[in-house]
C-alpha angles and dihedrals in degrees: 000000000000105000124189139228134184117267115202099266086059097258116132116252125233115203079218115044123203115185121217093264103047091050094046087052090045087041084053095044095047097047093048092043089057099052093039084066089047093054095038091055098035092053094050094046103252143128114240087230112084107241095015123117146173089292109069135223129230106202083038094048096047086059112054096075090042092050091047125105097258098086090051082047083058092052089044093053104043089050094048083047099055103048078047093055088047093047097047085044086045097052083043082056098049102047089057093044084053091045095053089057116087135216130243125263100256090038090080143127083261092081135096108269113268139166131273083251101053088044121121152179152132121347099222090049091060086048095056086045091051087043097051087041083052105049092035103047105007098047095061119121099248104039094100090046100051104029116001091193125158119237110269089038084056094038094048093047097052105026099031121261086267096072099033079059102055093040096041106035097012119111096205136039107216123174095266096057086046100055089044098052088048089048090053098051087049086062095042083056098039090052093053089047090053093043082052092068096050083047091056096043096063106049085053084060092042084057099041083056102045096047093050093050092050097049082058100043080051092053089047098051088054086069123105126229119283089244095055090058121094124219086282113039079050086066100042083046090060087050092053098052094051096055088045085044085051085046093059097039076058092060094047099050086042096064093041085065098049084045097058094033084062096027097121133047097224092225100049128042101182086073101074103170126015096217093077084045091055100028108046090128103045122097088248131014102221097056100171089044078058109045089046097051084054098055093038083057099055088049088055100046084046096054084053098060088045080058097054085038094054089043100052097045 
C-alpha cells in the first residue's frame, strides 16, 4: 500500500508517486478496460465468469461480491487508518514532549531576530527534541516498513529541512527553533487528521457498495431457473431484470461520483485519486467499479437468455 508522508511544502508524500497525468490516463484505461471485457462477453453471449451460465447459481452468485476485491479494500483501508491514526497521535506526542523542554537562557525571546538555521542552544536540550521524535514517530510499528528513513531525511520531509538541520546538526535549541519545530509537528497532525477524513469517506462508500450489491446479488439468487417460468413470468422476469440492471448503473454512478468528489487530496495535486493511493496492491484500483461492471454483465447476459427463451417458446 502506498503510505504518505509530509514533504516540506505540507503535501503528503506517496512512496509511489503518480503524477496528475499519468492517473487520469490509468483512471481512463481502467474504466474502459473494464468496460472492453463487458461488451466483448456480452456480445458473444457469454458471462464474464468462466462455468456460469443464464441460469444462476446460488452458491456461484453469492460469491461473487464476497470474492471481489472490496473486502481486501476494507483491509486496505482499515490498515492504512490505523498507522494514520498513530502518526497523527505521534506528531500530537511529540509537540507536547518539545514543548515540555525548555530553552537555554540566552536562547529567548530577548535576542536579535535570526533564522531557524542560524538558531542555536544547549546541546542536551537538542538531544531530549531528536529522542522524543524518535520514540514518538520513529518508533511506530510500521516506520521501517513504510519509510525506512533515517532521522534528518524524516525530519526534513515532515517538519522542513530548516528545522531537521538545527535539531539534527545544531548545536543550540533556541526558542525559535522551538516554536518552529512545535508548529511543524502541528501541521504533520493536522495533515493526517485531514487525510483521516478522506480515509473515512471512503470505507462508508466501500459499505454502502458492498451492501447494495449484495442485496442484488440476493434478489437475483431468489430467481428460478429460466426453465421453471411460464410465458408470462418470462416476461415479468425481463422486467425485473431491467429495474435490478438500473439499480446497479446507480451504484455505479454512485461511487464515480464519490471517486471524482474525493478525487484530490487539496494539498497535494499530483494525487489525483485516492484509490491508487489505497489500492496499490490490489489487483485494480477501482474495486467497487469492478465489482459493479461484473454483476451488470451477468444480468445482461441473463436478460439475454429470457430473450431467446421468450423467443423460442
Amino acid at each position: 500500500m502506498t503510505t504518505a508522508t509530509a514533504s516540506p511544502d505540507g503535501a503528503p508524500r506517496p512512496r509511489t508517486v503518480h503524477n496528475e497525468a499519468t492517473q487520469t490516463i490509468e483512471f481512463g484505461v481502467v474504466t474502459m478496460g473494464l468496460l472492453v471485457v463487458w461488451l466483448v462477453w456480452v456480445s458473444d453471449g457469454h458471462s464474464p465468469m468462466p462455468g456460469l451460465g443464464a441460469d444462476f447459481s446460488p452458491v456461484e452468485l453469492g460469491t461473487l461480491v464476497a470474492s471481489s476485491s472490496i473486502p481486501a479494500a476494507r483491509t486496505a483501508v482499515d490498515r492504512e487508518r490505523e498507522q494514520l491514526i498513530q502518526e497523527r497521535d505521534g506528531f500530537h506526542q511529540f509537540t507536547t514532549e518539545v514543548d515540555s523542554i525548555p530553552v537555554s537562557a540566552d536562547g529567548g525571546a530577548g535576542l536579535p531576530p535570526v533564522g531557524v538555521r542560524q538558531a542555536n542552544a544547549v546541546v542536551g536540550e537538542l538531544d531530549s527534541v531528536r529522542a522524543a521524535y524518535r520514540e514518538c514517530i520513529m518508533e511506530l510499528e510500521h516506520f521501517d516498513q513504510l519509510y525506512g528513513e533515517q532521522l534528518y531525511d524524516n525530519m526534513a520531509s515532515e517538519l522542513s529541512e530548516d528545522v531537521a538541520m538545527a535539531v539534527v546538526h545544531g548545536d543550540r535549541f533556541s526558542l525559535p527553533v522551538k516554536r518552529a519545530t512545535i508548529q511543524r509537528a502541528t501541521e504533520a497532525s493536522l495533515r493526517r487528521e485531514r487525510l483521516l477524513q478522506t480515509v473515512d469517506a471512503e470505507r462508508d462508500s466501500l459499505d454502502r457498495a458492498e451492501r447494495e450489491l449484495r442485496a442484488l446479488a440476493s434478489d437475483l439468487e431468489a430467481e428460478p431457473s429460466l426453465s421453471e417460468f411460464t410465458l408470462t413470468e418470462l416476461f415479468e422476469h425481463e422486467r425485473r431484470l431491467s429495474r435490478w440492471k438500473v439499480r446497479c448503473e446507480r451504484s455505479l454512478r454512485r461511487r464515480q461520483q464519490h471517486i471524482h468528489a474525493e478525487s484530490t487530496f487539496r494539498s497535494n495535486p499530483d494525487l489525483l485519486f485516492v484509490q491508487p493511493y489505497l489500492y496499490a496492491e490490489l489487483e485494480t484500483h477501482f474495486p467497487v467499479l469492478d465489482a459493479c461492471l461484473r454483476l451488470h454483465s451477468r444480468l445482461e447476459t441473463r436478460q439475454q437468455a429470457v430473450h431467446r427463451a421468450i423467443t423460442y417458446r
